[in-house]
C-alpha positions, 0 to 999 in steps of 0.5 A: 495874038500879035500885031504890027501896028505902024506908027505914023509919026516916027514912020516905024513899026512897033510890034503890039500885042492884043491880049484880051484880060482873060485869066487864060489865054484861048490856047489853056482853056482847050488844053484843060478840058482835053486834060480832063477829057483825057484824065477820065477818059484814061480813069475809063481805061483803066478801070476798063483794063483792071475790070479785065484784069480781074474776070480774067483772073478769076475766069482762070481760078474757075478754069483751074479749079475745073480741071482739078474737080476733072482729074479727080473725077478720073482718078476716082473712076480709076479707083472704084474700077481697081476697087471692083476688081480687087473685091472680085478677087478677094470672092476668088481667093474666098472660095479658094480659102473655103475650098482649101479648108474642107474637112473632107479635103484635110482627112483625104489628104492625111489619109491617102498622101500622108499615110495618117490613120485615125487614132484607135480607141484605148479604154483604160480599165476603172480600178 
């Protein structure tokens, strides 16, 4: 703080200042303690913010892992219903298969479209 302090005798004014013998002056002291509010106040934040950070990216790998377990789900109920579908032909073309390869079947074919007859017997005389 400074003060005019008016000399008597020589009937001018001197500037003088009162300082008190403090280490620091009243104006540094607020100033270190707003530093250090601030400082843990910003070390808050910040972890604050990192914190955040942090569940946000883990809350998107949950989501993303989420939707991968979602789309294979779906390609997997794809598959068993192609599966299904693919067994029941493979039942149609068996029958069809069992049907085709009838003995019956084969010898009315050679006879009636083929024009075959079965072999007749030849015996052959024991010398």
């Amino acid at each position: 703080m400074i003060m005019i302090a008016v000399d008597m005798e020589a009937g001018k004014e001197s500037p003088k200042t009162n300082i008190a013998p403090t280490t620091a002056s009243p104006w540094e002291q607020p100033v270190r303690q707003h530093d250090s509010k601030t400082k843990s106040e910003t070390r808050s934040r910040l972890g604050i913010v990192v914190t955040l950070m942090i569940c946000t990216a883990i809350a998107a790998y949950l989501v993303s892992q989420y939707a991968s377990i979602v789309s294979l789900n779906y390609t997997n109920q794809q598959l068993q219903v192609e599966l299904s579908q693919q067994k029941a032909t493979k039942a149609a073309l068996q029958s069809t298969v069992y049907e085709l390869s009838s003995p019956t079947r084969i010898l009315t074919i050679a006879e009636q479209k083929l024009h075959m007859h079965p072999a007749t017997p030849v015996s052959i005389p024991n010398p």
